[in-house]
C-alpha positions in Angstrom: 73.5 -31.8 46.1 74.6 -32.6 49.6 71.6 -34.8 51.5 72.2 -32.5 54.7 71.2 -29.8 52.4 68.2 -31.6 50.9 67.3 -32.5 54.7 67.8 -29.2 56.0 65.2 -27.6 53.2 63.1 -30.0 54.1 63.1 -28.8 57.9 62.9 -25.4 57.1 59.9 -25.2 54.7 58.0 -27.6 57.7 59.0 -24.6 59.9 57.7 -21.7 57.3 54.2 -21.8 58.6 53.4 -20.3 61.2 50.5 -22.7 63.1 54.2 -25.1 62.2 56.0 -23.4 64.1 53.4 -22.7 67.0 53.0 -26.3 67.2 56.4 -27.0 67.6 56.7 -24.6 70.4 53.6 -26.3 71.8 55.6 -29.6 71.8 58.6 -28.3 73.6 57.2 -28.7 76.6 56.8 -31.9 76.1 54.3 -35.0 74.1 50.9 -33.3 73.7 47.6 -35.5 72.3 46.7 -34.2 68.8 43.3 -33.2 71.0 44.9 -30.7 73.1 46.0 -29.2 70.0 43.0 -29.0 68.1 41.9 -27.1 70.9 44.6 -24.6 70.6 44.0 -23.9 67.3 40.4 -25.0 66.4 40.7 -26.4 63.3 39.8 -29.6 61.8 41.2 -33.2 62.0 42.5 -33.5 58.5 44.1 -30.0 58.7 46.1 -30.9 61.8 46.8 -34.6 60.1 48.0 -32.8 56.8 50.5 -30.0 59.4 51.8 -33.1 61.7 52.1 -35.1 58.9 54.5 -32.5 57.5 56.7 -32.0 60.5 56.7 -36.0 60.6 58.2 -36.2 57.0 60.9 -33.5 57.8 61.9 -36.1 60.7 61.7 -33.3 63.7 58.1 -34.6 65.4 57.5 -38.8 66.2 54.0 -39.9 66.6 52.6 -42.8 68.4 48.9 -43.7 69.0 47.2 -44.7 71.9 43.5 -45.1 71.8 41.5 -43.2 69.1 44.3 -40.1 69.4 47.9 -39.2 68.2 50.1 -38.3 70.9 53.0 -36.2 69.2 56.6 -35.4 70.5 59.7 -33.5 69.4 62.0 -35.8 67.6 65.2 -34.4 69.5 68.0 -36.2 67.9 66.9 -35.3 64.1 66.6 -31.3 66.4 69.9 -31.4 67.3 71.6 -32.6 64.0 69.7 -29.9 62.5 70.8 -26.7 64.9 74.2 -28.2 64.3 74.4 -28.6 60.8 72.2 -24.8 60.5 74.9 -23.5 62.7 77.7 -24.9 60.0 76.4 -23.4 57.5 76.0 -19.9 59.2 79.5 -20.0 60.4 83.4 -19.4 59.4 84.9 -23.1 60.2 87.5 -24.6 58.9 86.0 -27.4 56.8 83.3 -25.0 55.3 82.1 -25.2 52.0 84.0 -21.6 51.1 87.5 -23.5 51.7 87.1 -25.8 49.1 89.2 -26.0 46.0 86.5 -26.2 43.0 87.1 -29.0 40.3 88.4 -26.4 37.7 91.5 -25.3 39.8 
């Protein structure tokens, strides 16, 4: 299988939970301190460690620590591969995978 398909799962089951997906929207607006969202969702450390660390893995949020905290942002560049190879895959182009001649032709 294709990596940017193996990538792109990866992405999408990160973004299948909702408090995900929340966060994500949180960090749109910018780098947020994992304290300020703890606060938005009251829940635990390790549960927010365990969500951000899951986001991290799927490449779209960067962390960097300062102090005691985590300060997370939105890894744009890994964003923007990902709307354009989603948008590929949900479109009609030229070099899509429908075009291809399979091996037994």
């Amino acid at each position: 299988m294709e990596q940017k398909y193996i990538q792109n799962a990866k992405v999408l089951k990160a973004l299948s939970d909702p408090k995900r997906l929340r966060i994500i929207d949180m960090l749109s607006c910018g780098e947020m301190c994992a304290c300020k969202i703890l606060e938005e969702f009251h829940i635990t450390q390790p549960t927010l460690s365990h969500d951000m660390k899951v986001l991290m893995d799927a490449g779209i949020v960067d962390a960097r620590p300062e102090g005691k905290w985590m300060y997370y942002s939105l890894n744009n560049n890994n964003l923007q591969v990902f709307y354009k190879q989603l948008g590929e895959m949900f479109s009609n182009t030229p070099d899509c995978i429908c075009h291809r001649k399979s091996d037994s032709e």
